[in-house]
Every structure is written in C-alpha cells, then in structure tokens.
TORDOFI-642826 format. One record per residue (C-alpha): residue number from 1; residue in one letter; x, y, z. Coordinates in pm, 1 decimal, always signed. Layout:
BEGIN
NUM  A  X  Y  Z
...
// end
This chain:
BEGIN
1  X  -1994.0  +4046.3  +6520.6
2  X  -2365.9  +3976.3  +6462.5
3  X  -2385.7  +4285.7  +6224.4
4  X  -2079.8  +4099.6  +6026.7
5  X  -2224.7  +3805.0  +5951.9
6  X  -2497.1  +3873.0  +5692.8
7  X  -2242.1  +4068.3  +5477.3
8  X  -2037.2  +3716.6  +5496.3
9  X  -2310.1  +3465.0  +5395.0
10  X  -2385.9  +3738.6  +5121.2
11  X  -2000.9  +3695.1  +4974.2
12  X  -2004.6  +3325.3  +5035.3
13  X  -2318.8  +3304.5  +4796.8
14  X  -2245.7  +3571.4  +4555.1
15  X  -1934.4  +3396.3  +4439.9
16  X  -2071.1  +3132.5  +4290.4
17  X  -2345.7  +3321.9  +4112.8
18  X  -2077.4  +3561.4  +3965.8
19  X  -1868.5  +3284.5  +3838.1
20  X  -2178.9  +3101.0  +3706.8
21  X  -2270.5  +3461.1  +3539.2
22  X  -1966.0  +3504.6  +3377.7
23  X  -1921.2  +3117.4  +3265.2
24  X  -2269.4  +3212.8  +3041.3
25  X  -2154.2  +3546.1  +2922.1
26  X  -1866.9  +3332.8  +2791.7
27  X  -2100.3  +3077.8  +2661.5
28  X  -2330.3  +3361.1  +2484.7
29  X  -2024.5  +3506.7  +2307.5
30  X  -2005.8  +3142.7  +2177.4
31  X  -2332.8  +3110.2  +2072.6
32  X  -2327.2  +3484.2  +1866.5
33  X  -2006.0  +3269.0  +1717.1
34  X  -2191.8  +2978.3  +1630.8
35  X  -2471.3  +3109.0  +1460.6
36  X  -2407.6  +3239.3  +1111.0
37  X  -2215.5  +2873.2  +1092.7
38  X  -2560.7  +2742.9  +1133.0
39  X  -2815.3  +3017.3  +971.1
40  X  -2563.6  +3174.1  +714.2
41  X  -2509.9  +3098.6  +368.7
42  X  -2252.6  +2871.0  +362.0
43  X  -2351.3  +2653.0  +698.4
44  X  -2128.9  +2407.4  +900.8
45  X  -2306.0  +2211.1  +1129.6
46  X  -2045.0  +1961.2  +1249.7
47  X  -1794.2  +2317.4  +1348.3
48  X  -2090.3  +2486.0  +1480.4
49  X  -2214.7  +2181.6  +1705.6
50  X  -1861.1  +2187.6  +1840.4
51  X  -1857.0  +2488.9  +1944.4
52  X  -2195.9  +2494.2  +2103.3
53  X  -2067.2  +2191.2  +2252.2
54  X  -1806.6  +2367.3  +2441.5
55  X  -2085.8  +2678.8  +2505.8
56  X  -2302.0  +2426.4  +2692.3
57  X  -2046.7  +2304.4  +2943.4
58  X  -1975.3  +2637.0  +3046.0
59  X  -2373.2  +2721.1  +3074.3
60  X  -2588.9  +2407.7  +3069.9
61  X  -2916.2  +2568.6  +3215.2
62  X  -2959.8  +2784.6  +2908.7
63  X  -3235.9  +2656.7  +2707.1
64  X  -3130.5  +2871.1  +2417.9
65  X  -2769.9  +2722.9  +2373.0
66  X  -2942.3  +2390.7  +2398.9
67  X  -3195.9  +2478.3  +2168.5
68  X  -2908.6  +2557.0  +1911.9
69  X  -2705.9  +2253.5  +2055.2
70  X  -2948.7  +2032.3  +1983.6
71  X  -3020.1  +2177.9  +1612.8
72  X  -2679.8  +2193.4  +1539.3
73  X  -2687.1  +1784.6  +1614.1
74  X  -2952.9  +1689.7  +1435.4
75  X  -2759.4  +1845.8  +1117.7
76  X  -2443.8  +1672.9  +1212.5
77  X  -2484.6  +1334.2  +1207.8
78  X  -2603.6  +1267.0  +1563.9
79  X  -2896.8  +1180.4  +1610.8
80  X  -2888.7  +1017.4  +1913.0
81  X  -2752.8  +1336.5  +2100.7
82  X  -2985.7  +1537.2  +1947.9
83  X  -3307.5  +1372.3  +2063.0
84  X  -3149.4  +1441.8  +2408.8
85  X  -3123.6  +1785.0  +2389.5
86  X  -3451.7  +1873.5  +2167.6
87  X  -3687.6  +1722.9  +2424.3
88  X  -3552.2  +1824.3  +2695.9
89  X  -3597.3  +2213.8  +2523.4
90  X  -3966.4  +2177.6  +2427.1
91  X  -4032.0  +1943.1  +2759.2
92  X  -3926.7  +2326.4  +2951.3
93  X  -4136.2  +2503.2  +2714.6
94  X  -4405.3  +2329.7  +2784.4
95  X  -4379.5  +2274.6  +3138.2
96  X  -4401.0  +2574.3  +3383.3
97  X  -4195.5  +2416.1  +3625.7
98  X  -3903.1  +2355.0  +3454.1
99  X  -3919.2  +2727.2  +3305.4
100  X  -3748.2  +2953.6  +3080.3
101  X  -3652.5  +3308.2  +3082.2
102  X  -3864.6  +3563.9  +2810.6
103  X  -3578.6  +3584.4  +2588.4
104  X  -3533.0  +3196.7  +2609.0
105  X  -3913.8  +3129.2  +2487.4
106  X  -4008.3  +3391.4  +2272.6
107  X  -3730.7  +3234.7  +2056.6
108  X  -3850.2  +2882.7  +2100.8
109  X  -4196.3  +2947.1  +2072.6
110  X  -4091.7  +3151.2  +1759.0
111  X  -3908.5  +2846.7  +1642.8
112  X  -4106.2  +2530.2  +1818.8
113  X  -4236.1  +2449.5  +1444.8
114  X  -3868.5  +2402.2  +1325.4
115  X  -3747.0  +2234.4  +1653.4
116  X  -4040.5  +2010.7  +1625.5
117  X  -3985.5  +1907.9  +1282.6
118  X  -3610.3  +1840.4  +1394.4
119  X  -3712.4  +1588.4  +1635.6
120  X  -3945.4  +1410.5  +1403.8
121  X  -3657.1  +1378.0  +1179.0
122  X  -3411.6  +1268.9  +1418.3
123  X  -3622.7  +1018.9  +1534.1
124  X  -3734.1  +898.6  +1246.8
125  X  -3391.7  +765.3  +1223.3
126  X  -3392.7  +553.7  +1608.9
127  X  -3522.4  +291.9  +1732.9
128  X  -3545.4  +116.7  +2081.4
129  X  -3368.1  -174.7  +2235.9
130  X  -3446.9  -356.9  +2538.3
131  X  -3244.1  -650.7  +2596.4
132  X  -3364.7  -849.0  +2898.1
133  X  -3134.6  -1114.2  +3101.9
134  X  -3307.3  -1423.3  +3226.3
135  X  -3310.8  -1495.2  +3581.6
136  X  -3196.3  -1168.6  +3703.7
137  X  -2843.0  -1199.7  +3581.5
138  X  -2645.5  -854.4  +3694.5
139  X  -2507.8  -742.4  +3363.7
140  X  -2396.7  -435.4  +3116.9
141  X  -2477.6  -411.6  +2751.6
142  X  -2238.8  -340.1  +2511.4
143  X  -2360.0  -135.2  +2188.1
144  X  -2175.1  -125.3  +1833.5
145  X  -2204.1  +269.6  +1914.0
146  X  -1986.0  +237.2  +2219.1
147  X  -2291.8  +305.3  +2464.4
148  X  -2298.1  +30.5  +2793.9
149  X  -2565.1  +30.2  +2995.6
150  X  -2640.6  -152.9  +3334.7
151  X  -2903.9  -448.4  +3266.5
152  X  -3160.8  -495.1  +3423.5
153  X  -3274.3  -172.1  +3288.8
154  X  -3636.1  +28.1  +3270.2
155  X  -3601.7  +172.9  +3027.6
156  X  -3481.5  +62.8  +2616.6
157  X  -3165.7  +178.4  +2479.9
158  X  -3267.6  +424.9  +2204.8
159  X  -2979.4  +294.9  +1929.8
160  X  -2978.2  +361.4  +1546.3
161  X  -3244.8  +234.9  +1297.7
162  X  -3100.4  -39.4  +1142.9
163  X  -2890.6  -396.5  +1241.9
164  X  -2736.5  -320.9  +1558.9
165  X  -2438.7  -570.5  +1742.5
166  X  -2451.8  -546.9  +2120.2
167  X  -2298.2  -822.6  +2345.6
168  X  -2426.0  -906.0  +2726.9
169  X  -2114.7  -956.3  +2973.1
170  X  -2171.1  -1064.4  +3355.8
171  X  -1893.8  -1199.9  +3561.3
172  X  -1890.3  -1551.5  +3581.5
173  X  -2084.4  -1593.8  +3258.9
174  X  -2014.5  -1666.3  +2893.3
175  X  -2075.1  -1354.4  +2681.7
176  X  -2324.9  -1339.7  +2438.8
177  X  -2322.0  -1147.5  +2090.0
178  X  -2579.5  -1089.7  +1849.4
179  X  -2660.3  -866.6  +1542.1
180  X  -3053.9  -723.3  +1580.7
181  X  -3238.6  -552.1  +1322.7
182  X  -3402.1  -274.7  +1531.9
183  X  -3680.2  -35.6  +1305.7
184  X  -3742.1  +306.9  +1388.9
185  X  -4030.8  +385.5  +1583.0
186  X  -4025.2  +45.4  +1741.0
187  X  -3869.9  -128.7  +2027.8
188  X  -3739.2  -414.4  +1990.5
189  X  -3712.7  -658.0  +2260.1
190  X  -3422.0  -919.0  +2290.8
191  X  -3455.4  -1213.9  +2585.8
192  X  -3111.3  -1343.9  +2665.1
193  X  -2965.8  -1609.7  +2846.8
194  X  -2590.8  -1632.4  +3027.9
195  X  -2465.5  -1945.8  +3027.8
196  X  -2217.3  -1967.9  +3326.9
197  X  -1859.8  -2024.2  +3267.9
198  X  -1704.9  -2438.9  +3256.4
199  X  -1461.0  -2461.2  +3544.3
200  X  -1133.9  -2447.9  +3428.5
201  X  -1008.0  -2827.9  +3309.7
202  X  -711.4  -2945.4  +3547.7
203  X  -385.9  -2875.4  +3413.1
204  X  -237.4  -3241.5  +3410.2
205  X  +165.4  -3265.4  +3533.3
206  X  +352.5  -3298.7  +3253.3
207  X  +529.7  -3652.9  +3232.9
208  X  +926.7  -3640.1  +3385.6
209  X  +1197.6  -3569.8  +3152.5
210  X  +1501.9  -3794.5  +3188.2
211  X  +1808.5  -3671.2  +3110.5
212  X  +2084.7  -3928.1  +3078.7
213  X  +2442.5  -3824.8  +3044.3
214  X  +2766.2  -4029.6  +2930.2
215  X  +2908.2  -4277.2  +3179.8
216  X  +3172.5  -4148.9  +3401.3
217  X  +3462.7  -4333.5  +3443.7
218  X  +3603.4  -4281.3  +3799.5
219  X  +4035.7  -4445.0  +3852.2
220  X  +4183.8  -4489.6  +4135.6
221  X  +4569.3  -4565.6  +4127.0
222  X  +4657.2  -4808.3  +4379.0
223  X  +5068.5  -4837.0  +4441.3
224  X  +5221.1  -5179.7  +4379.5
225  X  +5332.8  -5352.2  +4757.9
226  X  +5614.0  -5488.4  +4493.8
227  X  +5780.0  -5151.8  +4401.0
228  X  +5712.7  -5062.2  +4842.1
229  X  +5934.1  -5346.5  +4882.2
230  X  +6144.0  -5293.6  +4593.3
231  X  +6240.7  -4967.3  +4717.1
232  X  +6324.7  -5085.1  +5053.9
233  X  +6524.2  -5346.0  +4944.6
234  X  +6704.0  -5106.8  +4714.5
235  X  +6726.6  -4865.6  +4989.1
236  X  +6862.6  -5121.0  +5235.8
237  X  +7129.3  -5255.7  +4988.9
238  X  +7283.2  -4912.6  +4915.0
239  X  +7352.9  -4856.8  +5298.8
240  X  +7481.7  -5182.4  +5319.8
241  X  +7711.2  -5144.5  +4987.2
242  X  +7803.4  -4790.2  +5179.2
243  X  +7839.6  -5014.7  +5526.8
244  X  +8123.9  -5236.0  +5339.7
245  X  +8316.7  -4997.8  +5133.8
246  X  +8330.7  -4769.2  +5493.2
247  X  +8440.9  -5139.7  +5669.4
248  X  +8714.3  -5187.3  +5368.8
249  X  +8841.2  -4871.3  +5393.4
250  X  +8907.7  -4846.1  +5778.0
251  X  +9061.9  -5204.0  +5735.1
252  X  +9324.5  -5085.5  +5494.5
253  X  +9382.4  -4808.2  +5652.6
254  X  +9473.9  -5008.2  +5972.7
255  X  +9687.3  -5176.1  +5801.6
256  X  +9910.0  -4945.2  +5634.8
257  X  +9918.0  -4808.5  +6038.4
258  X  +10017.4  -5156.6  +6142.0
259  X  +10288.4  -5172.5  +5804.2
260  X  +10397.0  -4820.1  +5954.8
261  X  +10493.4  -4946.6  +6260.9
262  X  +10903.4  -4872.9  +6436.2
263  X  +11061.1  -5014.6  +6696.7
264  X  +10997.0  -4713.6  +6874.1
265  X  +10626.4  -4741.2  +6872.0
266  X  +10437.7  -4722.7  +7201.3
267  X  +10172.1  -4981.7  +7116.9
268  X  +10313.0  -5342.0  +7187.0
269  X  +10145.3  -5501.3  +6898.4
270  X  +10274.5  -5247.0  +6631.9
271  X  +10633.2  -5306.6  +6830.2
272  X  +10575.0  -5667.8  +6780.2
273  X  +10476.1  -5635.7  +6411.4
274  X  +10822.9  -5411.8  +6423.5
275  X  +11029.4  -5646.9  +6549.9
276  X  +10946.7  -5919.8  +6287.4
277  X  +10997.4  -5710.5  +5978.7
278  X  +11340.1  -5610.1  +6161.3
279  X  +11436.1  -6003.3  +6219.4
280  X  +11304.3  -6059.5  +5864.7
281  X  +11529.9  -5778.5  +5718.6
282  X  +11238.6  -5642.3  +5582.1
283  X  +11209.8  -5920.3  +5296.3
284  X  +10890.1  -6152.2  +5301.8
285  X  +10557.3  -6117.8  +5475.8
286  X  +10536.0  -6064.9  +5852.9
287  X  +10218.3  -6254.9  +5851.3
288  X  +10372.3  -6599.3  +5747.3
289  X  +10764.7  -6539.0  +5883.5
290  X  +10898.4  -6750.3  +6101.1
291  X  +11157.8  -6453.8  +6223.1
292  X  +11180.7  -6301.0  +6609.6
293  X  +11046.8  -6403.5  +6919.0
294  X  +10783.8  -6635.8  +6926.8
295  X  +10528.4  -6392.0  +7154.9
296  X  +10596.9  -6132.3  +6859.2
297  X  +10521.7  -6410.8  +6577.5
298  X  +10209.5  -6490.0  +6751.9
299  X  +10124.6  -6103.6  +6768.3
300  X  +10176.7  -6047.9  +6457.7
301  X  +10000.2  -6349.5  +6331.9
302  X  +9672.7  -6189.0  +6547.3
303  X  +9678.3  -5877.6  +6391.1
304  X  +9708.7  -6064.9  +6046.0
305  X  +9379.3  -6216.0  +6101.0
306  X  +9231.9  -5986.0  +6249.8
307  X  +9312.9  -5794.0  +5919.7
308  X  +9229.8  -6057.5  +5709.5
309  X  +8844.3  -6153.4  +5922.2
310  X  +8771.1  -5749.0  +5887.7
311  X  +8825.2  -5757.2  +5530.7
312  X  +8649.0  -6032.5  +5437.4
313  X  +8295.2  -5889.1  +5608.6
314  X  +8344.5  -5560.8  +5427.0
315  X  +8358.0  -5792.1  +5088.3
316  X  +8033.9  -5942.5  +5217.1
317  X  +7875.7  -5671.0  +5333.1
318  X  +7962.9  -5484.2  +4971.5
319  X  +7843.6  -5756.5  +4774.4
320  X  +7562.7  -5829.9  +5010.0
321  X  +7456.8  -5461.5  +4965.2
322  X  +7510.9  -5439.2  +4591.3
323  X  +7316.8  -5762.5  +4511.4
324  X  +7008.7  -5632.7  +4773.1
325  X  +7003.9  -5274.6  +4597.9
326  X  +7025.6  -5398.8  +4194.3
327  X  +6764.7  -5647.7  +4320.7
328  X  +6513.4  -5352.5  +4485.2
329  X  +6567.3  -5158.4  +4174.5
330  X  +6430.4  -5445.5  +3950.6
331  X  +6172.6  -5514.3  +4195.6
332  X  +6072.1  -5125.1  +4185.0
333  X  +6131.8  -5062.6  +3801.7
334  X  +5974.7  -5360.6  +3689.1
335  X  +5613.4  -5348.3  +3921.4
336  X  +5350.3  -5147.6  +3825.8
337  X  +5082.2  -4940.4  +3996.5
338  X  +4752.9  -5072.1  +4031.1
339  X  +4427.3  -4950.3  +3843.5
340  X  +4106.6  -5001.6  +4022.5
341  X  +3832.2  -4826.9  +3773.9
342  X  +3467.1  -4755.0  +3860.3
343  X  +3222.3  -4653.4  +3621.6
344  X  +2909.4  -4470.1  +3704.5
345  X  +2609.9  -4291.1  +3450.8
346  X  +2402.3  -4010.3  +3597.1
347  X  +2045.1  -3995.3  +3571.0
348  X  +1860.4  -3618.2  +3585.3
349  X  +1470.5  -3658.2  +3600.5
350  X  +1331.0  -3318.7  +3551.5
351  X  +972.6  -3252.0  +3665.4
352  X  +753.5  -2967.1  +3598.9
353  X  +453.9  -2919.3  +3866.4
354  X  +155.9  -2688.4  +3788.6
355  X  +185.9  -2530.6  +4127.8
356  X  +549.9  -2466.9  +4099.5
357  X  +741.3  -2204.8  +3905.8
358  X  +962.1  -2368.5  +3818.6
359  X  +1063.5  -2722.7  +3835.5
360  X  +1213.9  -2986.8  +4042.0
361  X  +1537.8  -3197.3  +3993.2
362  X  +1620.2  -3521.8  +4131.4
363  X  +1933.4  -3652.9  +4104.3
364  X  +2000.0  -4040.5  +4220.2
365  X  +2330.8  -4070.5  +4337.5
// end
C-alpha cells in the first residue's frame, strides 16, 4: 500500500502538466499560423491578433505568444491591450524572477529594439485618468471605452489620448457625467462630488371622482279598497241572484205538485187542495173559491200563501242579488289601482389611494 502511493500522487500531478503541455502545443501551432499574417508580405494584424488571441488562452505563460500578442495589438487598433501585454514581456525579460525559457529570450532580446519601439508608440497614444470621489463615496467609473473601475482607486485609468466621457455612479447618489480632455503622457486628475439623491416627493391622493347616474324611478302599485269591495259586493250579489232563482224555482215546482194533486193523494193538504178543484168542477182558482168544506178552503187558502210568501222572497232575493252584483261590478270596473312612486339618484365616488392597487368605491344608499 505504501509502495502504491507515490506512483498515485505522480498521476494526480502529471495530469495537469500533460493537459497544460498539450493546451501550448495547440497554442504554438497557432502562433506558426499567425505569423506570416504578421511578418509576410501582405500582413493582417486585426486576423492575426485574433488568432493569437485565442493562442494565449490556451497558453498564457508563454512569453513568446504574448510577445506576438501584444505586437499584433499595437498594429490593430488597440492600444490599450497592447501596453498590457508589451510590459508585462520586457518586465520578464528583464527580471530574473519572473523568467523566460532560452527560446523565449533569445527572440526577445533579438527583438527588444522593435518591442520597445512598439510600446513607445502605443503609448504615445494614452493617457491617465484618476478621478477621485470626495468624502470617500464607494463608487465605479464608467469609461466611453466600456472599462468600469471600482473608485476609490490607486492607481489612474490608462484611457485614450484625447476627450474622454466617463460618469461616477454610487447608490444613493446623483450620477455625474463629464467630457475630459486627457493628453498622452499625462494624468489627468478629476475631483468629483456625489450629490445624494432628493427623497422621493409624496404622491398626493388624487381628488374623488363622482359618478352620478340618472334618477331611478321606483312604483309601487297599491290595489284600490274600492274594486276589494267592489268585487265582494259583486261576488255576494251573484250568489244571492243564484239564491232567488234556486228559491223561485223550488216554489213553482211545489206548486205544479200541489196543482197535481187527486183525491187519492196521501198528504191531507194536497187532498184538501183536491177536494176544492173537485167541488169547483175544476173551473176558477182554488185559492179564492168558496167551494167544499170549510177545513179544506182554509187548507187550501194556507198553501196559497204559503205559495204566494215563498215567491215573493225569491223576487227579492233575485233582484236584491242582481242590483248588489251590477253594483260590485261598477264599483270594481270603475276604481283604479293606486300608484305610490319613489324616486331615488345614485351617487358612485370613486377614490384612488397611492397605497392601493386599485381603488375604492363607496356607494351611499
């Protein structure tokens, strides 16, 4: 087990260095690409910094790439990049500690002249910016170039030669713009102050909105007491009209019995009403003949008004009824309902609250 381990930590750490190895053979085969774009007759700085620019991700600890990188930038139209990358090549050839392989400086040093001479051009075209925020005022600085940086900062912003815009942002704090004319060679130095942001004005409640609608005109129908009572007089008539027509009828009904009567007949009276037609010899009125026994007469002059009484109430009761119904029909034809009407108008007041999300409705009743 103990004998196993060394040959482990040996893989663990070989891995790396083998990918890293191949990641700059890939970036050399880039570089032998990007060369005769650079040194050839017909040169193309802005392809060949591209492609160097994908050479030095793969392998950024190779001097020599950079070295190209960086001369490849100066011809393409960035400076700013290229200052990067040109001092940080003849910083390492100049400095022992930060080394470079043989291959790596036997082609700077063969070429420091030219490199040199790059980075005096190049920066012959920047300048320096220090913008500095009074009273300590966390911040970032915007640049027209699309650089931000953190403020306070050490060190300048190296920016353009020329009028630069930047603006100044911290929460909390009004932003500040301004246009700088910055000369190469120089810094210049910019003191700003952040004003801090006005509270936010009250939003005032906007005033209620009343709605008002068309009046509404409520009816209520109220039934006449006239046509109640007209009905029930009606109502009432009609069974007494029925009442004396059913009296009149049973009344001459009895009487054709009693006019039906024989000498034969088991009732006494209708014998005695018999017997008087007989003595009459069946010419006059029974009621008013002076024929047969006197008990009969009398019997028959009993029935007679008896007749005569039960007739006249159904005539009474019939007219009674006819006059009490025609006079519930005027009564009910002629009354009318009545109208009670009530009118009311709606009022809506709509109010809109800033804390609400909507808004609020009353509605008066």
């Amino acid at each position: 087990m103990r004998r196993a381990m060394p040959w482990c930590l040996a893989i663990l750490f070989a891995a790396p260095s083998a990918r890293a190895q191949s990641a700059c053979a890939d970036a050399q085969s880039r570089l032998d690409r990007a060369r005769p774009l650079m040194f050839g007759t017909a040169p193309d700085f802005p392809l060949a910094a591209r492609i160097l620019r994908e050479a030095f991700a793969l392998c950024p600890s190779d001097r020599l790439l950079e070295a190209h990188y960086g001369l490849a930038l100066s011809q393409s139209d960035a400076p700013l990049d290229a200052e990067v990358h040109l001092q940080r090549v003849l910083v390492a050839m100049s400095s022992q500690n930060l080394g470079l392989t043989e291959r790596e400086r036997s082609w700077v040093v063969e070429r420091r002249a030219a490199l040199e001479e790059s980075l005096r051009l190049v920066q012959g075209r920047l300048g320096s910016l220090r913008v500095v925020v009074r009273d300590g005022v966390q911040a970032t600085l915007e640049i027209d170039n699309g650089s931000r940086v953190a403020l306070p900062s050490a060190d300048p912003v190296r920016v353009l030669a020329g009028d630069v815009t930047f603006t100044v942002r911290a929460p909390g704090h009004v932003p500040v713009t301004r246009v700088v004319h910055v000369e190469h060679d120089d810094v210049t130095v910019q003191e700003i102050t952040l004003d801090a942001e006005p509270p936010p004005a009250p939003v005032a409640a906007p005033a209620p909105v009343v709605l008002r609608v068309p009046e509404v005109l409520h009816r209520t129908v109220r039934p006449s007491p006239m046509r109640t009572a007209g009905w029930i007089t009606a109502g009432v008539g009609a069974a007494s009209l029925v009442a004396g027509v059913g009296v009149w009828i049973a009344t001459a009904l009895d009487a054709d019995r009693v006019r039906g009567a024989t000498l034969s007949s088991a009732d006494p009276d209708l014998r005695a009403w018999a017997n008087v037609s007989y003595a009459m010899g069946g010419a006059g009125d029974p009621c008013t003949s002076t024929a047969g026994s006197v008990e009969d007469r009398n019997t028959v002059r009993q029935l007679c008004a008896q007749n005569d009484t039960m007739r006249a109430f159904a005539y009474g009761l019939g007219i009674a009824g006819l006059a009490a119904t025609a006079t519930g029909l005027v009564l009910a034809l002629t009354s009318h309902d009545r109208i009670e009407e009530r009118r009311e108008r709606l009022t809506v007041s709509v109010a809109a609250t800033p804390t609400s999300a909507g808004a609020s409705v009353a509605v008066p009743f």
